[in-house]
KOLROLO-11782 format. One record per residue: residue number from 1; residue in one letter; x, y, z of N, C-alpha, C in turn. Coordinates in nm, 3 decimals, padded with zeros to 5 digits. Example, Ala and Ser with C-alpha at 12.3 -4.5 7.8 and 13.67 -1.06 7.14 Angstrom:
residues 2
[1, a, [01.319, -00.569, 00.780], [01.230, -00.450, 00.780], [01.320, -00.330, 00.780]],
[2, s, [01.285, -00.225, 00.708], [01.367, -00.106, 00.714], [01.290, 00.003, 00.787]],
This chain:
residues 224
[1, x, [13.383, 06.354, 07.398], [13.288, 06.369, 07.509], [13.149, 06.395, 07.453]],
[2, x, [13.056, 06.349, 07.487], [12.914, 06.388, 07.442], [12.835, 06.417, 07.576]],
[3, x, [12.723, 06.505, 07.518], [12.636, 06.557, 07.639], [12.500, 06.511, 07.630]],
[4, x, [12.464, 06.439, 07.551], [12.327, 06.383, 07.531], [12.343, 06.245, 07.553]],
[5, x, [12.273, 06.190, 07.610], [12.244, 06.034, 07.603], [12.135, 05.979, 07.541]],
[6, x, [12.087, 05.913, 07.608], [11.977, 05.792, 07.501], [11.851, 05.895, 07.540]],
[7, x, [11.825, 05.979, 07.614], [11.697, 06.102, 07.623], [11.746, 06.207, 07.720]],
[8, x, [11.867, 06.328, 07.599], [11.836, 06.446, 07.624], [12.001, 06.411, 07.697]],
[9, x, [12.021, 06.529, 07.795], [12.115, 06.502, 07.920], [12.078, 06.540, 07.998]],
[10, x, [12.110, 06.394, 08.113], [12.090, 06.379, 08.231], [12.187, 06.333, 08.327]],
[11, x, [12.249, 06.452, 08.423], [12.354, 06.392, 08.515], [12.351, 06.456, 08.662]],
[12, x, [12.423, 06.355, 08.750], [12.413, 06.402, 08.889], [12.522, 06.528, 08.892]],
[13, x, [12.414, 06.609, 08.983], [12.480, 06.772, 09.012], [12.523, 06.811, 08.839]],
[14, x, [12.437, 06.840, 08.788], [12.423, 06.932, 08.642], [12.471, 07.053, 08.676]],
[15, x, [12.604, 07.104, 08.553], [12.657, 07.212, 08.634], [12.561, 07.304, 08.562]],
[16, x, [12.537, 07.403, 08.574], [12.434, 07.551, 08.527], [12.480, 07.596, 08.379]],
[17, x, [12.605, 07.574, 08.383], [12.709, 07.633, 08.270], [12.686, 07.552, 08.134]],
[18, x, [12.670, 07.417, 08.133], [12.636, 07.313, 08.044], [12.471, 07.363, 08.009]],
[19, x, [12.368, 07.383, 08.090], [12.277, 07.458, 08.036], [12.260, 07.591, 07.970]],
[20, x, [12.351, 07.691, 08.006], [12.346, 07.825, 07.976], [12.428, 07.778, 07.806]],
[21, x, [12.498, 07.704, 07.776], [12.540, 07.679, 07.683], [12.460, 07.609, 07.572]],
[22, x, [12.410, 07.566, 07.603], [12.281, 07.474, 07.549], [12.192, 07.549, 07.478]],
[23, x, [12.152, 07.634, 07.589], [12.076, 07.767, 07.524], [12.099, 07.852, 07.433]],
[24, x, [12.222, 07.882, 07.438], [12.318, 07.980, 07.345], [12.323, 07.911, 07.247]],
[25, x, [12.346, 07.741, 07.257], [12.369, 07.678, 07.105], [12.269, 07.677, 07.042]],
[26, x, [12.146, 07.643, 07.110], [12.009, 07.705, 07.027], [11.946, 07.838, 06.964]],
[27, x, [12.013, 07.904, 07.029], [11.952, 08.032, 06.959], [12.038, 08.089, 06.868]],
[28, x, [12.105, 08.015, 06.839], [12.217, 08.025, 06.695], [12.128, 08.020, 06.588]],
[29, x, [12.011, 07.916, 06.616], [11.941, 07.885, 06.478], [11.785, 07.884, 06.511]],
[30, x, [11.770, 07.950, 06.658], [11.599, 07.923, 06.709], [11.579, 08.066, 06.780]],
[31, x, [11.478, 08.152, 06.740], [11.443, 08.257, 06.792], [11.316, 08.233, 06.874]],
[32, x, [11.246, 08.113, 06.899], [11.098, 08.116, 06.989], [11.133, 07.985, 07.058]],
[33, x, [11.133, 07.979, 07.211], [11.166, 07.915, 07.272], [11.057, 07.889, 07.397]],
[34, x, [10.999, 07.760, 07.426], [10.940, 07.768, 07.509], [11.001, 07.668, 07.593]],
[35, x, [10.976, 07.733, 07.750], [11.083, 07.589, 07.843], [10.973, 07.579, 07.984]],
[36, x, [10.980, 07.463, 08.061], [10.966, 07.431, 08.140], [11.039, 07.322, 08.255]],
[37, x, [10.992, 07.318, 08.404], [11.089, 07.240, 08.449], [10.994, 07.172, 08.508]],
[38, x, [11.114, 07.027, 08.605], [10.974, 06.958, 08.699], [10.990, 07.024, 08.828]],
[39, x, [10.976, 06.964, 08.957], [11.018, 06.947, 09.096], [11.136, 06.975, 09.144]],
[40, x, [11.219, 06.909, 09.093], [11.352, 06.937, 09.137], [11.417, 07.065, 09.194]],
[41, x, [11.469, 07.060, 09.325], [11.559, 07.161, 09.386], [11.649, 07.257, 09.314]],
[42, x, [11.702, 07.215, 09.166], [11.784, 07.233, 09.132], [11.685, 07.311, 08.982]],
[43, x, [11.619, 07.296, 08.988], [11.501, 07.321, 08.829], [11.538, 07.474, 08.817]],
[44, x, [11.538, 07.596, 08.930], [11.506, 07.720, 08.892], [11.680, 07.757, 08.844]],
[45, x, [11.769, 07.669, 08.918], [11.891, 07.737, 08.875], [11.895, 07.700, 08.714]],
[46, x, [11.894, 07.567, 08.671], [11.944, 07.502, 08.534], [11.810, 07.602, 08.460]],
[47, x, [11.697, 07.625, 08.515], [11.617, 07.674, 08.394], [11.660, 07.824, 08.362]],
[48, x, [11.696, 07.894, 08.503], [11.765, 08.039, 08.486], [11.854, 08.060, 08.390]],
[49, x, [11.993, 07.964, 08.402], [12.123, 07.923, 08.313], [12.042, 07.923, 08.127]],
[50, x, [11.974, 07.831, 08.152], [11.922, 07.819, 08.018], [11.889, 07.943, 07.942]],
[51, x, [11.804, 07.958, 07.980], [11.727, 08.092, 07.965], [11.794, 08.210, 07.963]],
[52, x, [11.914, 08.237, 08.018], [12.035, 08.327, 08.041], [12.091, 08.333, 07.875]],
[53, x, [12.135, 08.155, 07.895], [12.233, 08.147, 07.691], [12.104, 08.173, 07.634]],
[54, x, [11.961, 08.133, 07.601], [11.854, 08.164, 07.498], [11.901, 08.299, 07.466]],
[55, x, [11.881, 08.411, 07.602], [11.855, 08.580, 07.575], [11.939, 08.619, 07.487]],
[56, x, [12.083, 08.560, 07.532], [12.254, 08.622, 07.508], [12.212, 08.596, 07.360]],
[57, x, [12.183, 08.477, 07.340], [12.177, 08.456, 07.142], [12.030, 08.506, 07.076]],
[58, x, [11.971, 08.590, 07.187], [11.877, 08.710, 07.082], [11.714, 08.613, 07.069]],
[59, x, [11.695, 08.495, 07.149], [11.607, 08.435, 07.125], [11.473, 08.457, 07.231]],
[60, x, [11.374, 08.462, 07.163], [11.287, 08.502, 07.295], [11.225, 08.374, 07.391]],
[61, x, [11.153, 08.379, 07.512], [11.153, 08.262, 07.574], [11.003, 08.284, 07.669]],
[62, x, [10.925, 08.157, 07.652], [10.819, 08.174, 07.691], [10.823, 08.079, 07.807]],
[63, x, [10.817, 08.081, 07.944], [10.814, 08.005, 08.045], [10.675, 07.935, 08.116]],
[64, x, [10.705, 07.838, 08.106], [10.528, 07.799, 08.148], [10.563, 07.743, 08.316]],
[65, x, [10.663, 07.757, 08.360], [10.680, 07.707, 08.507], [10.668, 07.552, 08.531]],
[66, x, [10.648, 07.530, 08.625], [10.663, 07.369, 08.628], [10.530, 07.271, 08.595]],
[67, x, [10.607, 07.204, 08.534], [10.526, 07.144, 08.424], [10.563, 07.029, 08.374]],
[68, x, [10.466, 06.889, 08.374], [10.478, 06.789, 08.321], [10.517, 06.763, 08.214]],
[69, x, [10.628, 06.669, 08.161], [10.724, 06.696, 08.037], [10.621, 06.693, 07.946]],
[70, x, [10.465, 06.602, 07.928], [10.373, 06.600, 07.817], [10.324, 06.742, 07.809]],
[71, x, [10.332, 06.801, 07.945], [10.225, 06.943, 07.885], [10.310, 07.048, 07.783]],
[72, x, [10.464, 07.014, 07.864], [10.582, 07.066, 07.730], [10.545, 07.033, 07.606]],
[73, x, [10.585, 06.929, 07.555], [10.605, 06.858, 07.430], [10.426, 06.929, 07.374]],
[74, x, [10.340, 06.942, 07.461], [10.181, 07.014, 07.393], [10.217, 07.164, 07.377]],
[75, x, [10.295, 07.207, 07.472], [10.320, 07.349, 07.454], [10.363, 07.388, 07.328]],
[76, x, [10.480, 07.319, 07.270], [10.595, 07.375, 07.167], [10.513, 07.338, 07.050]],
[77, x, [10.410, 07.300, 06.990], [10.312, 07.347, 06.892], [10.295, 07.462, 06.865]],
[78, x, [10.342, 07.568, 06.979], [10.297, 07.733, 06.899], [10.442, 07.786, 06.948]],
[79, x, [10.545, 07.684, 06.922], [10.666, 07.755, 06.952], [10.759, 07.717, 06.850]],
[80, x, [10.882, 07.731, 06.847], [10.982, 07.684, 06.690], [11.038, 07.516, 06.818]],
[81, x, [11.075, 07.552, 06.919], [11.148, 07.449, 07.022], [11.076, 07.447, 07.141]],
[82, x, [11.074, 07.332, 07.212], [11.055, 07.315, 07.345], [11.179, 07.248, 07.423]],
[83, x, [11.182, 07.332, 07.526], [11.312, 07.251, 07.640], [11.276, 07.252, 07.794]],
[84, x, [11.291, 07.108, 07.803], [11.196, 07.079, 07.941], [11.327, 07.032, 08.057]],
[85, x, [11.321, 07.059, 08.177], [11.468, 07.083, 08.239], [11.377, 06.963, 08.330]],
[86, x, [11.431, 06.820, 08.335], [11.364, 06.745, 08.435], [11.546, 06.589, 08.386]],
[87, x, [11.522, 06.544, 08.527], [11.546, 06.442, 08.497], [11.527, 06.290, 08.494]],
[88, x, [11.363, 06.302, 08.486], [11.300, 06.176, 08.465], [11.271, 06.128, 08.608]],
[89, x, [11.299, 05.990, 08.603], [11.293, 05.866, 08.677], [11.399, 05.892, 08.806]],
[90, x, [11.487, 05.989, 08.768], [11.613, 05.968, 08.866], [11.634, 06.031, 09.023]],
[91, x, [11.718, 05.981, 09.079], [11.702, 06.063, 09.208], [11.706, 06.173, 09.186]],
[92, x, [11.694, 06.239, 09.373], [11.668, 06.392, 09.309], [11.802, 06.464, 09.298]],
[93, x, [11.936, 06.424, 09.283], [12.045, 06.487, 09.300], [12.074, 06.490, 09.144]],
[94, x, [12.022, 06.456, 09.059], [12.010, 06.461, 08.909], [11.877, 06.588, 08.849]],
[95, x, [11.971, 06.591, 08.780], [11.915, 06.698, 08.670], [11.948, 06.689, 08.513]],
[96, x, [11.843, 06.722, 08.451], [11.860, 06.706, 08.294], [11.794, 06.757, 08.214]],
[97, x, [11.856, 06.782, 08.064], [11.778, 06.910, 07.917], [11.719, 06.817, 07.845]],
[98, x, [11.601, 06.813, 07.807], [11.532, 06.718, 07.709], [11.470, 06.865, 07.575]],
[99, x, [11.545, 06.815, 07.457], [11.480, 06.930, 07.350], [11.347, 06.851, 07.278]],
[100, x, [11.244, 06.940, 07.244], [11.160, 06.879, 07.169], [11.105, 06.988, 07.019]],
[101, x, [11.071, 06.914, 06.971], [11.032, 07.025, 06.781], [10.897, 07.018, 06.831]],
[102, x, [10.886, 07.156, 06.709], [10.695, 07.176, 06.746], [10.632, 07.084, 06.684]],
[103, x, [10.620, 06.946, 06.625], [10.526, 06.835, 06.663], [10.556, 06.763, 06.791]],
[104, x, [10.617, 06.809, 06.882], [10.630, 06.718, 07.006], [10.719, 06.599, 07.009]],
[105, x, [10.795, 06.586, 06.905], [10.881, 06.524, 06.862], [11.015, 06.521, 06.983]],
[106, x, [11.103, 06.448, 07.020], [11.210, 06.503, 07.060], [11.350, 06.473, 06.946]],
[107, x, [11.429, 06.610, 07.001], [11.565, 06.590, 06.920], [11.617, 06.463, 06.864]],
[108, x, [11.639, 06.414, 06.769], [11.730, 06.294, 06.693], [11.856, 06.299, 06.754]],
[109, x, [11.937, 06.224, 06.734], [12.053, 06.223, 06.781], [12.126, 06.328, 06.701]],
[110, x, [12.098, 06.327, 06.585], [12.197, 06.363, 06.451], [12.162, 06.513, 06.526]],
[111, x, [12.063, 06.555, 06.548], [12.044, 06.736, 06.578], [12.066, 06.702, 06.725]],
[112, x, [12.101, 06.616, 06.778], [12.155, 06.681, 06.973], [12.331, 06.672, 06.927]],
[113, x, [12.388, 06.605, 06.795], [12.515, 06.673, 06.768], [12.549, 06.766, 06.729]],
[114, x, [12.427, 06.808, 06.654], [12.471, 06.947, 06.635], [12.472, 07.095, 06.740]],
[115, x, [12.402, 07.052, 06.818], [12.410, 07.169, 06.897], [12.556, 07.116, 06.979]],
[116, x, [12.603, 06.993, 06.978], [12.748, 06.956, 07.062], [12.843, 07.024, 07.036]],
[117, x, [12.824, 07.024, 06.903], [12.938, 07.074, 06.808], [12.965, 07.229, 06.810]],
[118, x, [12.822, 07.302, 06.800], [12.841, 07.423, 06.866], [12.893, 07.468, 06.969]],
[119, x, [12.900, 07.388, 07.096], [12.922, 07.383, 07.220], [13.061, 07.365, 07.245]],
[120, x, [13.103, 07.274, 07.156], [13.229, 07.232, 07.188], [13.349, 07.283, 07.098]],
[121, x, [13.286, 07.374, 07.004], [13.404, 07.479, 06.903], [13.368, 07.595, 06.978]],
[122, x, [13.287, 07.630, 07.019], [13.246, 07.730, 07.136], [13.235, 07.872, 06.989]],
[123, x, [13.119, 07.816, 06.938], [13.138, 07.870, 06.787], [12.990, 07.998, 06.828]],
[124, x, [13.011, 08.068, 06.925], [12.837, 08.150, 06.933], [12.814, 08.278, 06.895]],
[125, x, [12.722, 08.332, 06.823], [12.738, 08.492, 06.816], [12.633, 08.498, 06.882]],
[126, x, [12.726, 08.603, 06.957], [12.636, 08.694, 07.074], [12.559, 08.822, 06.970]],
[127, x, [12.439, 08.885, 07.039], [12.354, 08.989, 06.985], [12.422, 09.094, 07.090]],
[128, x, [12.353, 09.232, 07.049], [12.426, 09.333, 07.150], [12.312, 09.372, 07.230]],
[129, x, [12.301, 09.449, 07.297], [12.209, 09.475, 07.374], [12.094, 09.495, 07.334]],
[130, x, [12.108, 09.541, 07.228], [11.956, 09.599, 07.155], [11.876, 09.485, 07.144]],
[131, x, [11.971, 09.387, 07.116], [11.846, 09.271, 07.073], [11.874, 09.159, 07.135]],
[132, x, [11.925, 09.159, 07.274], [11.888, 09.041, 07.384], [11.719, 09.005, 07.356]],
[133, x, [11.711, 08.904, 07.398], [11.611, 08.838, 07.406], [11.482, 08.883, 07.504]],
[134, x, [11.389, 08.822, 07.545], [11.271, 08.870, 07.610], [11.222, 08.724, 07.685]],
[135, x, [11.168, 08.735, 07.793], [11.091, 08.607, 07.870], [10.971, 08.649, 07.868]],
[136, x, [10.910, 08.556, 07.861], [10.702, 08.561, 07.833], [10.657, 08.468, 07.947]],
[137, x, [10.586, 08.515, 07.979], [10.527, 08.400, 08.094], [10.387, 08.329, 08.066]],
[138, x, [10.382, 08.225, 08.017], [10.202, 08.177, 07.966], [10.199, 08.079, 08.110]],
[139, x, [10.053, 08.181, 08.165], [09.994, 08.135, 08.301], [09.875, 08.010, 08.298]],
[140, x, [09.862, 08.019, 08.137], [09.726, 07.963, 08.089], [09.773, 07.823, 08.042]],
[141, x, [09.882, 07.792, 08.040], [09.982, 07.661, 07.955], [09.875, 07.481, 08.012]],
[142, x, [09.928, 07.507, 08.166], [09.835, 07.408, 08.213], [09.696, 07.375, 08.128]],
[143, x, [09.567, 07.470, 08.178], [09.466, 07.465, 08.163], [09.417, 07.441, 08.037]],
[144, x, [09.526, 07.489, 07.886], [09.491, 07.468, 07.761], [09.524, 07.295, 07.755]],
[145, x, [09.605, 07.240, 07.860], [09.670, 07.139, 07.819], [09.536, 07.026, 07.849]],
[146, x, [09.469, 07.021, 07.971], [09.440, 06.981, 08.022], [09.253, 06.997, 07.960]],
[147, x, [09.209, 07.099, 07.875], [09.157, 07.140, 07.836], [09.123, 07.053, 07.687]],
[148, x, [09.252, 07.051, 07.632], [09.279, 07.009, 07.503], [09.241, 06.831, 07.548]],
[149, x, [09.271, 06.762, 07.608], [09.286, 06.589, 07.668], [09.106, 06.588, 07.674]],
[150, x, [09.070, 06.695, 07.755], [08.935, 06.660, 07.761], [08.823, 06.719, 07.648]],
[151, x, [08.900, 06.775, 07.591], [08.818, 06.789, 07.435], [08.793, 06.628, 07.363]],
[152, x, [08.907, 06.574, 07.371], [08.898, 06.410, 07.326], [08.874, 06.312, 07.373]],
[153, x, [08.831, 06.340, 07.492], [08.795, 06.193, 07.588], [08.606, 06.175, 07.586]],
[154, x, [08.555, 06.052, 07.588], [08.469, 06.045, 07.570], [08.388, 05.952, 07.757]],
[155, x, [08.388, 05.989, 07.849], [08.418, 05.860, 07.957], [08.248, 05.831, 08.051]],
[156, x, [08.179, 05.767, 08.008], [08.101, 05.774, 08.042], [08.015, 05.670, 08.204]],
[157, x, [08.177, 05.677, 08.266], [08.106, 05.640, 08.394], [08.243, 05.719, 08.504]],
[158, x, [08.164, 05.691, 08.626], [08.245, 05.746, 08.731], [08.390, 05.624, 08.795]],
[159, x, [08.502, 05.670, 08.786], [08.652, 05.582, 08.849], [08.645, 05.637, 08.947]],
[160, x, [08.668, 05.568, 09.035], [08.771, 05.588, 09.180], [08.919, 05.549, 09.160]],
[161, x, [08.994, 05.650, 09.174], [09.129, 05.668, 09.165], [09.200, 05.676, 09.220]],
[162, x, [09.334, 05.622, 09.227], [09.438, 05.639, 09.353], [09.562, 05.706, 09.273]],
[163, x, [09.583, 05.844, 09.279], [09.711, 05.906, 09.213], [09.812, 05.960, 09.312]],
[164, x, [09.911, 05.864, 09.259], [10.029, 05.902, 09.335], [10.119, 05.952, 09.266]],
[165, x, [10.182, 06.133, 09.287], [10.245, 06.203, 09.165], [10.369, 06.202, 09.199]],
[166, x, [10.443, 06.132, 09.345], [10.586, 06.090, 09.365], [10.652, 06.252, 09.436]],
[167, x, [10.557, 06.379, 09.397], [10.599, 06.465, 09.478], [10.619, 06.584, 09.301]],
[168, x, [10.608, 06.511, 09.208], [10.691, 06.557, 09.118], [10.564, 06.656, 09.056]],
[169, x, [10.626, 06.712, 08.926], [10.515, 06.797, 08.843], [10.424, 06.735, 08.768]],
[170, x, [10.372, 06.621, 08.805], [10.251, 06.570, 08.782], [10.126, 06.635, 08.872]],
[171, x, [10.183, 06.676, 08.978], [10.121, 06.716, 09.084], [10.048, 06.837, 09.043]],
[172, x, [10.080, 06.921, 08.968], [10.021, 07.003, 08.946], [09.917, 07.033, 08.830]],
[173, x, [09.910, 06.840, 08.739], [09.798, 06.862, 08.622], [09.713, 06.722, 08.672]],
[174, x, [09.759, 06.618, 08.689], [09.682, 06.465, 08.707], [09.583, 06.432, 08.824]],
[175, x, [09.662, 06.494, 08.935], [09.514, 06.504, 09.036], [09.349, 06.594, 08.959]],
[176, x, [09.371, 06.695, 08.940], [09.298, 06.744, 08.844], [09.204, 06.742, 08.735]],
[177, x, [09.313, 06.692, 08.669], [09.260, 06.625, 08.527], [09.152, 06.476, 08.521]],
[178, x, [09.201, 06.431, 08.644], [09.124, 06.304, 08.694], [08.957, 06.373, 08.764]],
[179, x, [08.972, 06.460, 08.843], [08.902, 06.494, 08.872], [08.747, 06.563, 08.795]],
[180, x, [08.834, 06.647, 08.630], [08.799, 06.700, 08.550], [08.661, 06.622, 08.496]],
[181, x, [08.741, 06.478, 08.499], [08.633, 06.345, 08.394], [08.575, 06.309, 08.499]],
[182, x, [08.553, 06.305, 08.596], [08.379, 06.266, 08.734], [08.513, 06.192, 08.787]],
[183, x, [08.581, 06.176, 08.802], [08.651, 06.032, 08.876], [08.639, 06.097, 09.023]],
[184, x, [08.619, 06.011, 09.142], [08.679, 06.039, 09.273], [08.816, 06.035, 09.299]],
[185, x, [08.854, 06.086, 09.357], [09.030, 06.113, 09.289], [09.088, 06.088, 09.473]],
[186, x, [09.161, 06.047, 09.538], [09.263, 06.013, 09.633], [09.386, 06.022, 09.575]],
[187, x, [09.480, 06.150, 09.604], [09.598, 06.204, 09.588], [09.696, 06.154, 09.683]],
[188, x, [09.791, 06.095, 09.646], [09.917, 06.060, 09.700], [10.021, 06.156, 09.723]],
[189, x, [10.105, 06.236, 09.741], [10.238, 06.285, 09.719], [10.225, 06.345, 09.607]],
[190, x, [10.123, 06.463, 09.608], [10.076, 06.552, 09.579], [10.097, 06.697, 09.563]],
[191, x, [10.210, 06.725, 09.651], [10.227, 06.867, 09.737], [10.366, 06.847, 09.572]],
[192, x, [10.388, 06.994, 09.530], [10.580, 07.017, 09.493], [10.638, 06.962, 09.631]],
[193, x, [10.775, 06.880, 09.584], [10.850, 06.881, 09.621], [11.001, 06.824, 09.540]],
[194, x, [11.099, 06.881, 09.527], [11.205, 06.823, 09.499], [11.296, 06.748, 09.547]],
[195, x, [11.280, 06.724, 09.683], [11.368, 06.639, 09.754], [11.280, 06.465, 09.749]],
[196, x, [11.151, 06.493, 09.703], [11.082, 06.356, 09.659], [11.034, 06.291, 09.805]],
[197, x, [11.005, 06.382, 09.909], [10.988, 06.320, 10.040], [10.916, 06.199, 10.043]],
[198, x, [10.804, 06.220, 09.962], [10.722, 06.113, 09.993], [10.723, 05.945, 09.943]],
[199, x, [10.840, 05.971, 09.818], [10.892, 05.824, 09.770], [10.949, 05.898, 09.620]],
[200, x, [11.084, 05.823, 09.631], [11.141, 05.807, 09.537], [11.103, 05.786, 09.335]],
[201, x, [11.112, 05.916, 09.229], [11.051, 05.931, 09.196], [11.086, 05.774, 09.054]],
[202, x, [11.163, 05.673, 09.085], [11.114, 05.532, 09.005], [11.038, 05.463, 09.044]],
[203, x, [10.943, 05.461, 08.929], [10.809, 05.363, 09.001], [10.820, 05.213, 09.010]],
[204, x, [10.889, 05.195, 09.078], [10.949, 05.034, 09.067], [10.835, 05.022, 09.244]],
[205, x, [10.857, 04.816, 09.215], [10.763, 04.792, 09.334], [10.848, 04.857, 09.469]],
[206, x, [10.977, 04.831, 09.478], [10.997, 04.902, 09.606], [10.957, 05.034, 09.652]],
[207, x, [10.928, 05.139, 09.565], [10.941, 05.263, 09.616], [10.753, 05.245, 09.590]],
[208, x, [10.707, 05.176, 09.530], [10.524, 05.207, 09.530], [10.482, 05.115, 09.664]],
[209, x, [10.559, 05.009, 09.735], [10.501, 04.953, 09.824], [10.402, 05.040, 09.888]],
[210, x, [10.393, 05.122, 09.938], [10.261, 05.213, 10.045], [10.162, 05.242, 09.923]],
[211, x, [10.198, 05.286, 09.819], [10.069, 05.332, 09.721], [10.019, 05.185, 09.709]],
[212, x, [10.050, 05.116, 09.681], [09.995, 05.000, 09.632], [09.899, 04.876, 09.773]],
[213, x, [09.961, 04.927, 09.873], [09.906, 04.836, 09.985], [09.728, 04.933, 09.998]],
[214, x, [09.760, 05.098, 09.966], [09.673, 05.160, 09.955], [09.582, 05.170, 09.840]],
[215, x, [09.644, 05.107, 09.761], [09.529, 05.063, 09.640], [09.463, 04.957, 09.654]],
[216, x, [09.537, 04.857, 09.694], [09.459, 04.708, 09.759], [09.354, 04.715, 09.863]],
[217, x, [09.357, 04.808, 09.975], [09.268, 04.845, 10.076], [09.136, 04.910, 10.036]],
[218, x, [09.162, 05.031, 09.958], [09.039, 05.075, 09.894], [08.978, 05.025, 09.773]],
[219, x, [09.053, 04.913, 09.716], [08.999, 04.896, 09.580], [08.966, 04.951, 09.461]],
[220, x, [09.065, 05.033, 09.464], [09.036, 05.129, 09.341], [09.152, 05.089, 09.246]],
[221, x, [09.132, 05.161, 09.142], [09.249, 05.216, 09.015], [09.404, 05.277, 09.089]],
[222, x, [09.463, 05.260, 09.063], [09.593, 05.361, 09.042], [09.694, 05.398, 08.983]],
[223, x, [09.742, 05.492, 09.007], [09.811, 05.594, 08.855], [09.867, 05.612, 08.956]],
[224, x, [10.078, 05.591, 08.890], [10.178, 05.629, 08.954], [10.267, 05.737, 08.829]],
């Protein structure tokens, strides 16, 4: 049986337990842990679970809340691991663990077996109380991220923009960030949501039909 696929694991109704384990298999060999999730209904339980096995194996854990998987993969530069609880493209009855190294790298296959292997000899040492783990909360995660993009951009005229964030945790850096560089910015499906009210979060032409009839009308740019 394997729990990783071709990016991370991702499956419908993710049980909590497969995460809390995950965690535990990491902190076998990782004491600084930074995690985030997207939108999803299901994000605070699998990130709780997680974060539950991190403590049990003595590892500490810095939470940046919901958060676009890039602002992750920018985060875990001042961390040993990053683990971002999203499951992509997929409906919202899916959920999934994506690990990344502090160059932003994600897990190889060869190291998402090894934590399997942990998992599946059920091989973990627990710490005792004294030295459970600790949660950190960085409130500032966004703003360095978003901060850092516009340290390197050079843009010297004004876009009109059409961003449609599908409902997901884009929503909470790309309207923004657009805004940041002069652009006029028109937000789509914008608000959190995990049930994806406003369209389905694969950007295929069926589910962009309305963004796109609305990009044709105003004539602008758009970012899905």
């Amino acid at each position: 049986m394997r729990l990783f696929g071709t990016s991370g694991i991702r499956m419908k109704n993710l049980d909590p337990l497969i995460a809390y384990k995950v965690g535990f298999a990491l902190s076998q060999s990782i004491e600084d842990v930074v995690v985030a999730r997207d939108s999803r209904t299901t994000g605070d339980m699998i990130k709780s679970a997680l974060i539950s096995g991190l403590l049990r194996g003595g590892a500490t854990v810095t939470d940046i809340g919901i958060a676009p998987t890039p602002t992750l993969g920018f985060s875990t530069r001042d961390h040993e691991v990053g683990v971002m609880i999203t499951a992509s493209h997929n409906p919202p009855e899916y959920n999934g663990i994506k690990l990344f190294k502090r160059d932003g790298t994600p897990y190889s296959p060869e190291e998402e077996r090894e934590i399997e292997e942990i998992i599946f000899k059920d091989n973990f040492k627990k710490v005792d109380w004294r030295s459970v783990g600790e949660v950190l909360r960085d409130e500032k995660a966004l703003r360095k991220y978003r901060e850092h993009i516009l340290k390197h951009l050079e843009i010297n005229r004004r876009f009109n923009v059409v961003v449609d964030c599908a409902n997901g945790a884009s929503s909470v850096v790309s309207p923004y960030l657009f805004t940041d560089v002069g652009s006029h910015v028109l937000s789509l499906n914008a608000h959190i949501d995990g049930r994806f009210v406003g369209r389905m979060p694969e950007p295929n032409r069926e589910n962009l039909q309305d963004t796109m009839k609305i990009v044709k009308g105003l004539n602008k740019g758009g970012i899905c």
